[in-house]
PDB file of N, CA, C and O in Angstrom:
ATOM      1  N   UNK A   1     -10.729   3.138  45.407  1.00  0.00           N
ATOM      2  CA  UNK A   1     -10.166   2.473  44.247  1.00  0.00           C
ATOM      3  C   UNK A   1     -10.192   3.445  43.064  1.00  0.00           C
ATOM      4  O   UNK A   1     -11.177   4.162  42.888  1.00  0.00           O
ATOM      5  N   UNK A   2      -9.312   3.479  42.390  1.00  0.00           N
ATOM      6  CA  UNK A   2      -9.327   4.444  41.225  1.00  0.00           C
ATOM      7  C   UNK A   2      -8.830   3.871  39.887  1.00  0.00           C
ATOM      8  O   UNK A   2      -7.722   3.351  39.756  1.00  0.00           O
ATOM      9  N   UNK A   3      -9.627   3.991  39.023  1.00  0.00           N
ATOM     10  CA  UNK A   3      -9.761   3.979  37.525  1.00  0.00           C
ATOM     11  C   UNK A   3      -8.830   4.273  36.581  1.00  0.00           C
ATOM     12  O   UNK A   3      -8.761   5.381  36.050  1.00  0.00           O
ATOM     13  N   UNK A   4      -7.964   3.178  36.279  1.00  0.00           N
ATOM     14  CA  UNK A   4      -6.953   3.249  35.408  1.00  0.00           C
ATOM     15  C   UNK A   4      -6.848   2.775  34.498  1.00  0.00           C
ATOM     16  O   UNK A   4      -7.250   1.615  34.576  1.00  0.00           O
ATOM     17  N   UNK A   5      -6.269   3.197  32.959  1.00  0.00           N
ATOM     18  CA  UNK A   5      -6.584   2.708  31.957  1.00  0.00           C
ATOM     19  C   UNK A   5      -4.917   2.329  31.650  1.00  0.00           C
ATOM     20  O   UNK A   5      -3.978   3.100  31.846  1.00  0.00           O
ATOM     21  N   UNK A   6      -4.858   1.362  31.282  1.00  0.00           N
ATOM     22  CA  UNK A   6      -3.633   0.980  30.809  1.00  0.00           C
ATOM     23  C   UNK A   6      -3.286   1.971  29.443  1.00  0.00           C
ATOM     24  O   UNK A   6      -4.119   1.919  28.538  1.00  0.00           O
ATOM     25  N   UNK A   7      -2.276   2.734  29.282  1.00  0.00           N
ATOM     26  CA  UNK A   7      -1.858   3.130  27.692  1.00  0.00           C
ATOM     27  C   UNK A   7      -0.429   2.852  27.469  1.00  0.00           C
ATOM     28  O   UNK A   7       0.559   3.102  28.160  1.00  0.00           O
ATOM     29  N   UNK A   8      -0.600   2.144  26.081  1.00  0.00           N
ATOM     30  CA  UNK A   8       1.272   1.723  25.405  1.00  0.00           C
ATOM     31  C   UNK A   8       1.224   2.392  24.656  1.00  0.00           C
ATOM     32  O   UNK A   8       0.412   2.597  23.753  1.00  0.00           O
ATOM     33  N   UNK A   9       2.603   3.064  25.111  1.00  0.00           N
ATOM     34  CA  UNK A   9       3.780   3.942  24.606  1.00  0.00           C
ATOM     35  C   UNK A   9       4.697   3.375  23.391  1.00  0.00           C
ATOM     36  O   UNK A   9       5.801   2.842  23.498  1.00  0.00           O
ATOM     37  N   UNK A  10       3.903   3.646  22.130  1.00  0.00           N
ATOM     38  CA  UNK A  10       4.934   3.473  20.600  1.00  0.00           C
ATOM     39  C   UNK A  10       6.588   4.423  20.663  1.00  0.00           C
ATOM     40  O   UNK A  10       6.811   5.533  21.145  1.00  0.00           O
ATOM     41  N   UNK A  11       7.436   3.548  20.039  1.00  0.00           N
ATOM     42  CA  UNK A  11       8.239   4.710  19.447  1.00  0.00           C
ATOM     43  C   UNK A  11       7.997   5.241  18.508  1.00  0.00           C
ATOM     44  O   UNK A  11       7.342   4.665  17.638  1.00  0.00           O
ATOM     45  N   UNK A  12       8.580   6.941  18.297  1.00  0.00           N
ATOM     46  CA  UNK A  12       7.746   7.528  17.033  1.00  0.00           C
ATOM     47  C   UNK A  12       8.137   6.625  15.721  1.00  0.00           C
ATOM     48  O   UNK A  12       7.341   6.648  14.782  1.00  0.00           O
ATOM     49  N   UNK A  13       8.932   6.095  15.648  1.00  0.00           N
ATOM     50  CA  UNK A  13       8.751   5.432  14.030  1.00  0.00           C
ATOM     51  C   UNK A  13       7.771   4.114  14.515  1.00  0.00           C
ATOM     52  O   UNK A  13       6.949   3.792  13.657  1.00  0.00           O
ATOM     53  N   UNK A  14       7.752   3.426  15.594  1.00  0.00           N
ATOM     54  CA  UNK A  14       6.327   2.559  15.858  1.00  0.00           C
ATOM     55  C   UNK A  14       5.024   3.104  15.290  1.00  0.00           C
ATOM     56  O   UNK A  14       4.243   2.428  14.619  1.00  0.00           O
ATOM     57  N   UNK A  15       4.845   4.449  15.633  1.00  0.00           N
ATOM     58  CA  UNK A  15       3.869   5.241  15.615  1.00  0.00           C
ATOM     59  C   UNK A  15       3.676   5.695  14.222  1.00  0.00           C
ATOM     60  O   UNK A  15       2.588   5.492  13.683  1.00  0.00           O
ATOM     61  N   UNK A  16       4.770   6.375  13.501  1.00  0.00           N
ATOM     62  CA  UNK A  16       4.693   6.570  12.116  1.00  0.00           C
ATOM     63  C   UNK A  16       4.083   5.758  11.373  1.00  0.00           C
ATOM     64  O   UNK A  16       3.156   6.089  10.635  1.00  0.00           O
ATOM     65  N   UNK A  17       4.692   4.194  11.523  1.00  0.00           N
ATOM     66  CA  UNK A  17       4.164   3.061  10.420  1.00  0.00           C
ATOM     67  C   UNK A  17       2.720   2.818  10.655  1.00  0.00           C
ATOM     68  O   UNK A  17       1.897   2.574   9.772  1.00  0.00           O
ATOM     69  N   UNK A  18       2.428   2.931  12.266  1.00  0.00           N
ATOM     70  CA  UNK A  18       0.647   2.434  12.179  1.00  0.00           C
ATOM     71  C   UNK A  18      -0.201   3.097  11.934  1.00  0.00           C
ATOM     72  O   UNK A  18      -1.339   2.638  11.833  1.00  0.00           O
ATOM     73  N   UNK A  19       0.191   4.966  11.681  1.00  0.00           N
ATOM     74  CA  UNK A  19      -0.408   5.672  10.881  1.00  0.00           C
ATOM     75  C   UNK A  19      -0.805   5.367   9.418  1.00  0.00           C
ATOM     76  O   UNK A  19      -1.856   5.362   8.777  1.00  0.00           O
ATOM     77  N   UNK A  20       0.951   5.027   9.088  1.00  0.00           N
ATOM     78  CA  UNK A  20       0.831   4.446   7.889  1.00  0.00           C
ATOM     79  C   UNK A  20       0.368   3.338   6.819  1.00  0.00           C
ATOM     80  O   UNK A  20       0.278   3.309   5.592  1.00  0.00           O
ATOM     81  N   UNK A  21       0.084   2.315   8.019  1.00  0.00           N
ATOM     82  CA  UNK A  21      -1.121   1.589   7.862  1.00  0.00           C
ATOM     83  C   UNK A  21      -2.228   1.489   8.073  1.00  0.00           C
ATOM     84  O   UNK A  21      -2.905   0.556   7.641  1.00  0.00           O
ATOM     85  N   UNK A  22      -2.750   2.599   8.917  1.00  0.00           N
ATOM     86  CA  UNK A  22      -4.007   2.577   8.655  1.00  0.00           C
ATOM     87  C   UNK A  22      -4.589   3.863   7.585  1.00  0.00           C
ATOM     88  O   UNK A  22      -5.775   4.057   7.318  1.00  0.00           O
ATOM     89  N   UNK A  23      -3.599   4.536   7.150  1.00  0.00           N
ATOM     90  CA  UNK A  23      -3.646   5.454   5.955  1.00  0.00           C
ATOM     91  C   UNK A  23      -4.015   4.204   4.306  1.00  0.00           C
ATOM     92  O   UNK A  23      -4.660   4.191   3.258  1.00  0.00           O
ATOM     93  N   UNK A  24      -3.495   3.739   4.747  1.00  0.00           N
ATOM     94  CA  UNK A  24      -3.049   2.282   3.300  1.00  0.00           C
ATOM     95  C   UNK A  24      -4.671   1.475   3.470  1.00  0.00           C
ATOM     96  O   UNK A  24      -5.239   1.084   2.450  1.00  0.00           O
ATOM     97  N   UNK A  25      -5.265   1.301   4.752  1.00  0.00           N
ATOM     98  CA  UNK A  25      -6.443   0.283   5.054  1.00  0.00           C
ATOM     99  C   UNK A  25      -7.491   1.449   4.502  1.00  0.00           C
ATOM    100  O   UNK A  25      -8.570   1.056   4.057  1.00  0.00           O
ATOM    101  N   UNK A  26      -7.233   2.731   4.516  1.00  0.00           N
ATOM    102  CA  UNK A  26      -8.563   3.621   4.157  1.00  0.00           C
ATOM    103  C   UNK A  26      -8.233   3.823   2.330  1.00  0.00           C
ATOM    104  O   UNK A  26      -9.002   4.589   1.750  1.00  0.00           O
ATOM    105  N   UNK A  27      -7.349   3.284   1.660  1.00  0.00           N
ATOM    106  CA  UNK A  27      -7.169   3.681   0.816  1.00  0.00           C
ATOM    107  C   UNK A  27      -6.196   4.869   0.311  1.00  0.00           C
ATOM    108  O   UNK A  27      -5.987   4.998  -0.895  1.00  0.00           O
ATOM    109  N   UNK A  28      -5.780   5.478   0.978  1.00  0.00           N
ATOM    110  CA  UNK A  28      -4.457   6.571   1.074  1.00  0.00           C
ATOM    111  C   UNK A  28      -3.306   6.635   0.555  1.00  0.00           C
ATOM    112  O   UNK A  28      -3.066   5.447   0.340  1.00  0.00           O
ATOM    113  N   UNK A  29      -2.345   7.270   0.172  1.00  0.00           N
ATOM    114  CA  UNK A  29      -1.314   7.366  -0.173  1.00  0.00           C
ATOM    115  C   UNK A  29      -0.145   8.214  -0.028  1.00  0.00           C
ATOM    116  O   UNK A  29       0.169   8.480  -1.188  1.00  0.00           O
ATOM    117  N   UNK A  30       0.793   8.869   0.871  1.00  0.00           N
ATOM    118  CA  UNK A  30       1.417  10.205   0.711  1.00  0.00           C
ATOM    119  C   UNK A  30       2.408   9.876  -0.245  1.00  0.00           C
ATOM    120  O   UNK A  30       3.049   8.839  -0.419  1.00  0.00           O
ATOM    121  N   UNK A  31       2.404  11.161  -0.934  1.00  0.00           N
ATOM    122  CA  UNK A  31       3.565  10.994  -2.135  1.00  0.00           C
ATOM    123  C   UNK A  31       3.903  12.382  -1.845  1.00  0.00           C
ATOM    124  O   UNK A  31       3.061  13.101  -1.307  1.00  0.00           O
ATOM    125  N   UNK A  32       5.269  12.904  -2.208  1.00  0.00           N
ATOM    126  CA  UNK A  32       5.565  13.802  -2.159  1.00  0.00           C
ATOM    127  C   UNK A  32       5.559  14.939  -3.143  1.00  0.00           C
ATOM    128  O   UNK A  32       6.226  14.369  -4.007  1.00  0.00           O
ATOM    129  N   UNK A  33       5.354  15.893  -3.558  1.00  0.00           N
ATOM    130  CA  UNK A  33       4.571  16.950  -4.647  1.00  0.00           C
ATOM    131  C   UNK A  33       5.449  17.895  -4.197  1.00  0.00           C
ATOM    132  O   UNK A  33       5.775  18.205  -3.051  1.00  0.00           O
ATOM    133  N   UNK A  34       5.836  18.370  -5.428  1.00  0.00           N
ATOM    134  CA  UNK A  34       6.373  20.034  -5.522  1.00  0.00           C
ATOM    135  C   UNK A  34       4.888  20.817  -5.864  1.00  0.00           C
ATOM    136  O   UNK A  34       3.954  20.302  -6.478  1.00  0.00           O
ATOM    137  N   UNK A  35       4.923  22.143  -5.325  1.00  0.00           N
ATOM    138  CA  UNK A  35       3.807  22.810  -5.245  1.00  0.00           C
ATOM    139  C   UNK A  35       4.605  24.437  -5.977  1.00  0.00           C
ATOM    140  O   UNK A  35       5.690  24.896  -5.617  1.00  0.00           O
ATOM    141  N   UNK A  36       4.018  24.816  -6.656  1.00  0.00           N
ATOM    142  CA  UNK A  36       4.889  26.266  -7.249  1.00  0.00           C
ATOM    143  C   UNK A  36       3.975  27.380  -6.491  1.00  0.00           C
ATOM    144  O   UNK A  36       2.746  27.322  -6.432  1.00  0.00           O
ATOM    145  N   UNK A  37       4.798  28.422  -5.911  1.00  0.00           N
ATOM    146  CA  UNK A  37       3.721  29.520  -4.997  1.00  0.00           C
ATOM    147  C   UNK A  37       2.318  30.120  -5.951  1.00  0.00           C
ATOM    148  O   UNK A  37       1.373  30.620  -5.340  1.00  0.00           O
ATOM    149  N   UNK A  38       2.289  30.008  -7.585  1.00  0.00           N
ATOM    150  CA  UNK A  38       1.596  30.317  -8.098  1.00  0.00           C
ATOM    151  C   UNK A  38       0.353  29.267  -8.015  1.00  0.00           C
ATOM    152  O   UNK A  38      -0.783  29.722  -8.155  1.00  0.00           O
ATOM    153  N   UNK A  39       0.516  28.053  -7.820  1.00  0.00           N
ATOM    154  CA  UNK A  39       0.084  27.240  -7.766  1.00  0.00           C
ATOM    155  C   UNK A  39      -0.998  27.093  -6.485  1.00  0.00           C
ATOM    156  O   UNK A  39      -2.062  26.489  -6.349  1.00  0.00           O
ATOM    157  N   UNK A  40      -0.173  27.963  -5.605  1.00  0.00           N
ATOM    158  CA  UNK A  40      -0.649  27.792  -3.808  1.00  0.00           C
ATOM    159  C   UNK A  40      -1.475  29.208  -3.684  1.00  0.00           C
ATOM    160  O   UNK A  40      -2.166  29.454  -2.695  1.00  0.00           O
ATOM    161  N   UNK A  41      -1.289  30.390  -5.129  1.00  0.00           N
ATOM    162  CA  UNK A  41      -2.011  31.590  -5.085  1.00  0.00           C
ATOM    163  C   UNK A  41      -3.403  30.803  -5.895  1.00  0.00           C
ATOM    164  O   UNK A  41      -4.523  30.966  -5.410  1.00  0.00           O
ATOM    165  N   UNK A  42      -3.261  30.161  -6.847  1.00  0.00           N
ATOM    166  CA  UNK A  42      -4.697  29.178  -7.443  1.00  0.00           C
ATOM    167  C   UNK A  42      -5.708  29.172  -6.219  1.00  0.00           C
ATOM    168  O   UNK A  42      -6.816  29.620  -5.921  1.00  0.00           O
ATOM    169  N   UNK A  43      -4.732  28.441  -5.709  1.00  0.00           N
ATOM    170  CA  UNK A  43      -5.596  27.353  -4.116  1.00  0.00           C
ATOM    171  C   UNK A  43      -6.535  28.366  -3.498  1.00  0.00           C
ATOM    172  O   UNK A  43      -7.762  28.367  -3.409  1.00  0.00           O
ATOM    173  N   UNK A  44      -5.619  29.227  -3.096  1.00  0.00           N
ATOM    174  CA  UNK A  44      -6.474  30.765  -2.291  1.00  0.00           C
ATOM    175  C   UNK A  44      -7.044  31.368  -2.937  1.00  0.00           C
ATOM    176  O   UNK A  44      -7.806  32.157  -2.378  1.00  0.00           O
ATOM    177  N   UNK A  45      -7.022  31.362  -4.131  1.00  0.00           N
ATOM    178  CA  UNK A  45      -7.959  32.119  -5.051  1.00  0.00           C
ATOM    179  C   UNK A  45      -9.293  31.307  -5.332  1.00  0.00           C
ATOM    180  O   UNK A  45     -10.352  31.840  -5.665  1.00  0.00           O
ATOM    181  N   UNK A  46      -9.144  30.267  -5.195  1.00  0.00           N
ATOM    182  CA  UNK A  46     -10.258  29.612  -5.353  1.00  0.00           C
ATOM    183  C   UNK A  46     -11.207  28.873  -4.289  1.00  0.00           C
ATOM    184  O   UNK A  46     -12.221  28.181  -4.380  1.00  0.00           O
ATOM    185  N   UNK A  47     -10.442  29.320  -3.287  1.00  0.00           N
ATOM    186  CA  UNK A  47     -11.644  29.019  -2.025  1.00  0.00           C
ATOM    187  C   UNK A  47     -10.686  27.768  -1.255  1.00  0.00           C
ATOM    188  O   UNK A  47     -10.516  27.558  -0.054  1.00  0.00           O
ATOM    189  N   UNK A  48     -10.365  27.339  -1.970  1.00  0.00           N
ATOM    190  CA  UNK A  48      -9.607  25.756  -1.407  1.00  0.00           C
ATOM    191  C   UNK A  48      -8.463  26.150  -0.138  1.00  0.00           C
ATOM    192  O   UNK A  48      -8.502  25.433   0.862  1.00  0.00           O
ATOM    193  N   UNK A  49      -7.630  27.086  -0.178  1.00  0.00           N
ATOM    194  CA  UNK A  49      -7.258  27.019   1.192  1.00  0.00           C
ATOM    195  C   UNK A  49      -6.372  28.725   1.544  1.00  0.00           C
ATOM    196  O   UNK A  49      -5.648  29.477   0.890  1.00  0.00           O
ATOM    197  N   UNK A  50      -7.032  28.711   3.125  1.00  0.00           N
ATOM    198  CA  UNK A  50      -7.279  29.752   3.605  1.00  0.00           C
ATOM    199  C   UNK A  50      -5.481  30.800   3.903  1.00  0.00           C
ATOM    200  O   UNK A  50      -4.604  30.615   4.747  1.00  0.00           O
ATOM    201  N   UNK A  51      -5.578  31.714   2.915  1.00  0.00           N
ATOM    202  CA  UNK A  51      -4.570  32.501   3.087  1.00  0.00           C
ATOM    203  C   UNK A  51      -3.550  32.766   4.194  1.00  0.00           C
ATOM    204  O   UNK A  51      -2.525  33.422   4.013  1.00  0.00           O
ATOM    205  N   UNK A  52      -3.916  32.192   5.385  1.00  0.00           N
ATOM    206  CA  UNK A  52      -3.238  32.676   6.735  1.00  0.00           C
ATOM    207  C   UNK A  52      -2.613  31.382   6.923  1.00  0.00           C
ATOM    208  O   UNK A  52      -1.856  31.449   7.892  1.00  0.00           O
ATOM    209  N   UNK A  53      -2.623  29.555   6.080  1.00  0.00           N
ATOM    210  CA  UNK A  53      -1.865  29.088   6.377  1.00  0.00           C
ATOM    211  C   UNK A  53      -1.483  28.148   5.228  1.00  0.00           C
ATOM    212  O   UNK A  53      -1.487  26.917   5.184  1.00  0.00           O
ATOM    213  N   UNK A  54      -1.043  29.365   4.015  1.00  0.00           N
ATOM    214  CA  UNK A  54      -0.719  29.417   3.233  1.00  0.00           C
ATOM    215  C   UNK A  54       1.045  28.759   2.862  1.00  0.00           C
ATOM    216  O   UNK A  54       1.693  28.613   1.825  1.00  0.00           O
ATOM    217  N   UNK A  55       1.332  28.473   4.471  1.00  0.00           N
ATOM    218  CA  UNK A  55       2.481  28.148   3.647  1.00  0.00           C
ATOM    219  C   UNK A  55       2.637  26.594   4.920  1.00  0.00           C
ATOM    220  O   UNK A  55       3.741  26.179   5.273  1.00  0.00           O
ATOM    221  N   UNK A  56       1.706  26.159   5.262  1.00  0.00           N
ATOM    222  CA  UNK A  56       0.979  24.917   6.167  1.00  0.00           C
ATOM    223  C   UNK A  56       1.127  23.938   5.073  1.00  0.00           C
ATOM    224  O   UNK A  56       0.325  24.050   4.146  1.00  0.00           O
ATOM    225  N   UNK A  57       2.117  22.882   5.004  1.00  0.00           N
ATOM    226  CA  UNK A  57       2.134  21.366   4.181  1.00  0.00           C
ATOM    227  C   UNK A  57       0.672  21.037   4.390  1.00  0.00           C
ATOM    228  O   UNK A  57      -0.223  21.022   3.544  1.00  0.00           O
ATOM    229  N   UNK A  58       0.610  20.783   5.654  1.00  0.00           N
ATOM    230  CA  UNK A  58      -0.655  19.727   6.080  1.00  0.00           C
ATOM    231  C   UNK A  58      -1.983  20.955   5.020  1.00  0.00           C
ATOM    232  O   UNK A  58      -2.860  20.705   4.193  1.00  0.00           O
ATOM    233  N   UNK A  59      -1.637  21.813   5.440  1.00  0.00           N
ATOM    234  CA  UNK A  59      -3.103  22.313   4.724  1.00  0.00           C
ATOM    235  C   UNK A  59      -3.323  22.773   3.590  1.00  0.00           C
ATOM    236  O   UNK A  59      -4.453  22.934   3.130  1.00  0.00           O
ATOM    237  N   UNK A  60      -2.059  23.091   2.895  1.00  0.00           N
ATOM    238  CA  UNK A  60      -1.666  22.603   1.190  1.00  0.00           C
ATOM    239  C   UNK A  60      -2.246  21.206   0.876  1.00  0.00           C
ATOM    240  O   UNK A  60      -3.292  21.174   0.228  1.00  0.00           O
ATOM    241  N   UNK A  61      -1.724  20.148   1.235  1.00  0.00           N
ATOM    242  CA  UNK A  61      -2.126  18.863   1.113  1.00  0.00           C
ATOM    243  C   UNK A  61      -3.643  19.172   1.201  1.00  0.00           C
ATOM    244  O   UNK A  61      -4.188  19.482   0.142  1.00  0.00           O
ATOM    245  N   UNK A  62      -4.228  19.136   2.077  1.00  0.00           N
ATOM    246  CA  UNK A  62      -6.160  19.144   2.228  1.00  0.00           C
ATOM    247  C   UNK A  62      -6.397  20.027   1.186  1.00  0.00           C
ATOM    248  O   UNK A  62      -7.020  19.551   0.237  1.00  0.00           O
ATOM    249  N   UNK A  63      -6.065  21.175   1.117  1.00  0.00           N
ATOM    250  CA  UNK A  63      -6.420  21.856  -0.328  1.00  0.00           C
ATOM    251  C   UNK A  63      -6.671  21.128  -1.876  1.00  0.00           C
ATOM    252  O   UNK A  63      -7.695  20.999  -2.546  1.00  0.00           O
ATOM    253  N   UNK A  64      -5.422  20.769  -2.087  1.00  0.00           N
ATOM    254  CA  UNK A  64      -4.706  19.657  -2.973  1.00  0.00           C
ATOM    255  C   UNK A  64      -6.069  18.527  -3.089  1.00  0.00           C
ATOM    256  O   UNK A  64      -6.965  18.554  -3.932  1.00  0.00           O
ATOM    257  N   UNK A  65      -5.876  17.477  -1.865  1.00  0.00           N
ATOM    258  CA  UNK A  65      -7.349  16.629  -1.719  1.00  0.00           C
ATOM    259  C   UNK A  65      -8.589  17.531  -2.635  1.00  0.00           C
ATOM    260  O   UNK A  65      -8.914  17.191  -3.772  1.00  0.00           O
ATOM    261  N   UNK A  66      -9.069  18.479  -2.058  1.00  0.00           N
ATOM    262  CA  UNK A  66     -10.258  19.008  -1.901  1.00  0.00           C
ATOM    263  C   UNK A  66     -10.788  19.536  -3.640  1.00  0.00           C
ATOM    264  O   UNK A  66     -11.919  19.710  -4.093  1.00  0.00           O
ATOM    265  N   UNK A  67      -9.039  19.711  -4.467  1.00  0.00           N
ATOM    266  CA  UNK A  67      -8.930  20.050  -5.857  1.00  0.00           C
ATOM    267  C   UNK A  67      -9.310  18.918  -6.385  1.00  0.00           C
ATOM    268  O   UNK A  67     -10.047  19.023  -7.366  1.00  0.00           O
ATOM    269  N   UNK A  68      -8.895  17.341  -5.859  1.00  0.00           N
ATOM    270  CA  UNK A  68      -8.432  16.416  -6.459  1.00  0.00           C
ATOM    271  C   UNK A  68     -10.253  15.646  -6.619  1.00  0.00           C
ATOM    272  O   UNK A  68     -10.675  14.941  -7.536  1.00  0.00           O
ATOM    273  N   UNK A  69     -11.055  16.163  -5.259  1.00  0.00           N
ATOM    274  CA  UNK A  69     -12.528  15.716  -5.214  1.00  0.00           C
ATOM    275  C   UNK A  69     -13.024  16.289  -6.402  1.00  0.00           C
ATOM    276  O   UNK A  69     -13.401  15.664  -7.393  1.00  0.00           O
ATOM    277  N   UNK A  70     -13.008  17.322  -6.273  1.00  0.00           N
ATOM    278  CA  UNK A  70     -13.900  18.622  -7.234  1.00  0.00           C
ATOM    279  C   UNK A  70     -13.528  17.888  -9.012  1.00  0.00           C
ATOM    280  O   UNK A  70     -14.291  18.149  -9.942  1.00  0.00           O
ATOM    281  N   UNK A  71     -12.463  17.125  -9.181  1.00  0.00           N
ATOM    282  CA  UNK A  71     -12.168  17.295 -10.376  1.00  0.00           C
ATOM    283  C   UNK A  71     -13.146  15.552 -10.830  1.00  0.00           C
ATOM    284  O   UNK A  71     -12.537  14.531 -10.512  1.00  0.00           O
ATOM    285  N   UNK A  72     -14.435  15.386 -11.464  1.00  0.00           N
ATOM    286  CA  UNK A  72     -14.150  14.007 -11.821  1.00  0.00           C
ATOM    287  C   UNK A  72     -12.825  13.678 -12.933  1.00  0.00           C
ATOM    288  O   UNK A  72     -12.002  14.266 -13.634  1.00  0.00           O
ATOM    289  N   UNK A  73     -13.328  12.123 -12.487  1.00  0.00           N
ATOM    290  CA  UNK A  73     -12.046  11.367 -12.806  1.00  0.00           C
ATOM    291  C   UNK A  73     -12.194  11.388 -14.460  1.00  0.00           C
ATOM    292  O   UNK A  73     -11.162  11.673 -15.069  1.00  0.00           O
ATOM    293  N   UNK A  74     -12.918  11.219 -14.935  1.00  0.00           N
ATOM    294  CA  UNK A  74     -13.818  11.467 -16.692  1.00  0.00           C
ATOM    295  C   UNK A  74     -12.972  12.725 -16.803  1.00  0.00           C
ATOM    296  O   UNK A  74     -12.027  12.463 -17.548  1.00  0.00           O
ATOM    297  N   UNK A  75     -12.911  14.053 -16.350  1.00  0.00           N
ATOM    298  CA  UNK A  75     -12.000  15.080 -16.727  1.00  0.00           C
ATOM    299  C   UNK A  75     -10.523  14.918 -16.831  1.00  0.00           C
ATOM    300  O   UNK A  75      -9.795  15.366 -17.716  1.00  0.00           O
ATOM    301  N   UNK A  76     -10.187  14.198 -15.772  1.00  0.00           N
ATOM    302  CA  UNK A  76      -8.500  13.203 -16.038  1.00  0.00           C
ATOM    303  C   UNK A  76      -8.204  12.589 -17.473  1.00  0.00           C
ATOM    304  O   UNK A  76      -7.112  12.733 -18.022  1.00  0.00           O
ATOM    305  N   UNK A  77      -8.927  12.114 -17.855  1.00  0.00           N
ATOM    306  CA  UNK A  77      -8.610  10.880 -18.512  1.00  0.00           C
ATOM    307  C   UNK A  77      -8.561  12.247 -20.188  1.00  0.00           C
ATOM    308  O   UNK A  77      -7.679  12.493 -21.011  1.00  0.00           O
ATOM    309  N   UNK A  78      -9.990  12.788 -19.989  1.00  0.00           N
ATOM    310  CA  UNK A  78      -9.739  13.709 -21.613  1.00  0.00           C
ATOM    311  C   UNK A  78      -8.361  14.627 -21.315  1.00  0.00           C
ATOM    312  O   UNK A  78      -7.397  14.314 -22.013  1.00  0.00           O
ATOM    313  N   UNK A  79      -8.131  15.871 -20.231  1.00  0.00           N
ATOM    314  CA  UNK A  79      -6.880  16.053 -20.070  1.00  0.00           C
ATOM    315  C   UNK A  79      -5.962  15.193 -20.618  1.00  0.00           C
ATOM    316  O   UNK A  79      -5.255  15.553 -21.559  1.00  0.00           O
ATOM    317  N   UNK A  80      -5.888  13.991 -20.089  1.00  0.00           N
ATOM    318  CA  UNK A  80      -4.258  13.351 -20.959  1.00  0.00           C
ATOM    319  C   UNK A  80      -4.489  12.952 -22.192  1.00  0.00           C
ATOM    320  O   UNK A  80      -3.546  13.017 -22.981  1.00  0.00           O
ATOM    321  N   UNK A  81      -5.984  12.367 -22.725  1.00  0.00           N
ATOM    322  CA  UNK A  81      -6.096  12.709 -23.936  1.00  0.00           C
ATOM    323  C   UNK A  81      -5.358  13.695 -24.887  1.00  0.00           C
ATOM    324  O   UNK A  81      -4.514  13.365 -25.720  1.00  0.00           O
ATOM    325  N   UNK A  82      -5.779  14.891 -24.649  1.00  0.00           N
ATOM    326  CA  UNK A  82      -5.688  16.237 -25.251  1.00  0.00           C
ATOM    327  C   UNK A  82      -4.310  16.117 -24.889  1.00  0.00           C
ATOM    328  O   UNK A  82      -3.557  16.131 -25.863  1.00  0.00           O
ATOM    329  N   UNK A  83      -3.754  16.001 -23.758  1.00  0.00           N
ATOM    330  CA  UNK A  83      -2.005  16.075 -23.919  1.00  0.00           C
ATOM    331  C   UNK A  83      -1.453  15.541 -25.041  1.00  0.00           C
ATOM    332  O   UNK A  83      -0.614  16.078 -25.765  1.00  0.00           O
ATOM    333  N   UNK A  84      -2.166  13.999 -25.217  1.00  0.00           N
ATOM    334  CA  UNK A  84      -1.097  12.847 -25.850  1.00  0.00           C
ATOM    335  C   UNK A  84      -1.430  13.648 -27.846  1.00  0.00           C
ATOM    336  O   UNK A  84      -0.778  13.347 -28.845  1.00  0.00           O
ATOM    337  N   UNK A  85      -2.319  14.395 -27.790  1.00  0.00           N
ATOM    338  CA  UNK A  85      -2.781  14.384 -28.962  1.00  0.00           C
ATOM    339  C   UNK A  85      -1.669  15.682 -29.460  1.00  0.00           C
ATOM    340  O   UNK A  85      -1.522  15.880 -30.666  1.00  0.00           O
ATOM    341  N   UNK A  86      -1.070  16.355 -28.653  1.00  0.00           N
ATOM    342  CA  UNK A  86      -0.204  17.365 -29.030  1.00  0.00           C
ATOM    343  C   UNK A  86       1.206  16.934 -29.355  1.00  0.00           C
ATOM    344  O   UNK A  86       2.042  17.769 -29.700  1.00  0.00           O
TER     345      UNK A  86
END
């Protein structure tokens, strides 16, 4: 007798959305971002993401994240301060 596991087969947009909901259940969001290459020389300059896949969405994005941890949210808020005051 041999050991079979049943697996169902999504279509990829099946598959897309239940990513996309369980991206939404953890709190998540993709939005789409222009990134300027100076912007993506920051990233590598600062440790956040590794030169060899430098031109990797997915690992732009984790970079991006990893900027977005580092920054508290208290530093957001004076930033637009200081904007609105100019």
């Amino acid at each position: 007798m041999t050991d079979t596991t049943l697996t169902r087969q999504y279509s990829p947009s099946a598959e897309r959305m239940r990513i996309s909901r369980q991206r939404r259940r953890n709190g998540l969001r993709c939005v789409p971002l222009e990134v300027r290459d100076t912007e993506i020389d920051g990233l590598v300059a600062h440790g956040l993401l590794d030169p060899e896949v430098r031109n990797n969405r997915r690992a732009i994005a984790g970079a991006l994240g990893k900027l977005l941890d580092r920054i508290p949210v208290a530093r957001w808020q004076a930033a637009i301060d200081l904007r609105r005051k100019q």
